[in-house]
C-alpha positions in Angstrom: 0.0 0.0 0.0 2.5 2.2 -0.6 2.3 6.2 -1.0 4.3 8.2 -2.5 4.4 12.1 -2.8 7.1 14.2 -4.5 6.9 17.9 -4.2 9.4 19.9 -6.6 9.8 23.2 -7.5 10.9 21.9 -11.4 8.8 23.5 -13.5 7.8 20.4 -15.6 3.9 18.6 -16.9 3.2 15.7 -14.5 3.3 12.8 -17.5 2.0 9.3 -17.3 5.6 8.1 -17.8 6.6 9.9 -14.6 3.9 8.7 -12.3 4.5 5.3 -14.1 8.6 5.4 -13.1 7.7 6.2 -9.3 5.2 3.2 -9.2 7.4 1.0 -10.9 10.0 1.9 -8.1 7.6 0.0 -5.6 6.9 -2.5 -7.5 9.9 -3.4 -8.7 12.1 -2.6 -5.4 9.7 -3.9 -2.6 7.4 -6.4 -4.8 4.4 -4.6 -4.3 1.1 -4.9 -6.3 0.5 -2.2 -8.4 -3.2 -1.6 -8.3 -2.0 -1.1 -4.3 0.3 2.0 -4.6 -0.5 5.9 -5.5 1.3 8.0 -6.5 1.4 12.2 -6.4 3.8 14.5 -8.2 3.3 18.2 -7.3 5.5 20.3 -9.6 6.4 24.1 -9.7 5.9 24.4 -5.9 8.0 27.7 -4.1 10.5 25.9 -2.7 14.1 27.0 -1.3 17.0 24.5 -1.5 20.2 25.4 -0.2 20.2 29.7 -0.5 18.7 29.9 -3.4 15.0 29.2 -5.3 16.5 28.9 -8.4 18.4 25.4 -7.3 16.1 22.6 -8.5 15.3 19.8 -6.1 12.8 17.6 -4.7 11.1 16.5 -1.2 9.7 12.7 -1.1 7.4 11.4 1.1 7.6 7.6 0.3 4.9 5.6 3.0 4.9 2.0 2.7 3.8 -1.2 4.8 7.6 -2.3 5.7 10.3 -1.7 3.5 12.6 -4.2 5.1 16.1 -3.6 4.1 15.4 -1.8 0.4 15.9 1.8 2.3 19.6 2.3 0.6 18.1 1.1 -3.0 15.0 3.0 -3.0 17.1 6.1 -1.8 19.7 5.8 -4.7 16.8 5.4 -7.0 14.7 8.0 -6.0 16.9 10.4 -6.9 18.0 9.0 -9.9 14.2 9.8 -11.3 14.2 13.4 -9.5 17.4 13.8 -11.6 15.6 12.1 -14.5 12.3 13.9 -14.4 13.0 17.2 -13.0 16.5 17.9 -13.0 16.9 18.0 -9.7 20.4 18.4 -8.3 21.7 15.4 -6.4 22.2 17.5 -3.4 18.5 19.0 -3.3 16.4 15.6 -3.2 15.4 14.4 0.4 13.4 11.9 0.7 11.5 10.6 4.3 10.8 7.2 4.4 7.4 6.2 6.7 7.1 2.8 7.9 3.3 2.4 8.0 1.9 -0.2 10.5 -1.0 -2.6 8.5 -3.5 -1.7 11.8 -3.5 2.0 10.4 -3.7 1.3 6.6 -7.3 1.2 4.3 -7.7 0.0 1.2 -11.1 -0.7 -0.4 -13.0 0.3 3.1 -11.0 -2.2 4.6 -8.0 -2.4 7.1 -4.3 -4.1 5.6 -3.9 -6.0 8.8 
């Protein structure tokens, strides 16, 4: 049940392929059914990275059911699609990674536990 929710202040059109890349990620990464994860890209927010607006990055919010030992992996690709998608600089692309318990998780009107 993965979520995952990129803010960036790139100044790019939210495409299919990019929504497609960030669910692929889970998928791929932690084995995760597809019709299970969402995925939200909000572009050409006012953000500051560093001292300066004009430096392009990204803040990820990536909230899964476990993510066992895939952390270091999902880090190194995360940024390679901010890099990818919105030229984000290396530096500027955080990411927080929320290890959601089943108990507080809905899918379909129903509890993942």
């Amino acid at each position: 049940m993965p979520f995952i929710i990129v803010n960036t202040n790139a100044d790019v059109e939210v495409s299919q392929n990019m929504l497609d890349d960030f669910s692929n990620l889970a998928v791929e990464v932690l084995g995760k059914q597809k019709n299970f994860i969402s995925v939200m890209i909000n572009p050409k927010q006012k953000m500051l990275f560093g001292e300066s607006l004009q430096n392009i990055g990204a803040l990820v919010e990536f909230k899964s059911i476990g993510f066992g030992d895939k952390r270091p992996l999902l880090a190194a690709k995360i940024k390679e699609l901010a890099v990818k998608h919105f030229k984000a600089q290396d530096l500027f692309v955080g990411i927080e990674f929320v290890d959601m318990s089943a108990q507080n998780v809905s899918h379909d009107g129903k509890l993942m536990k």
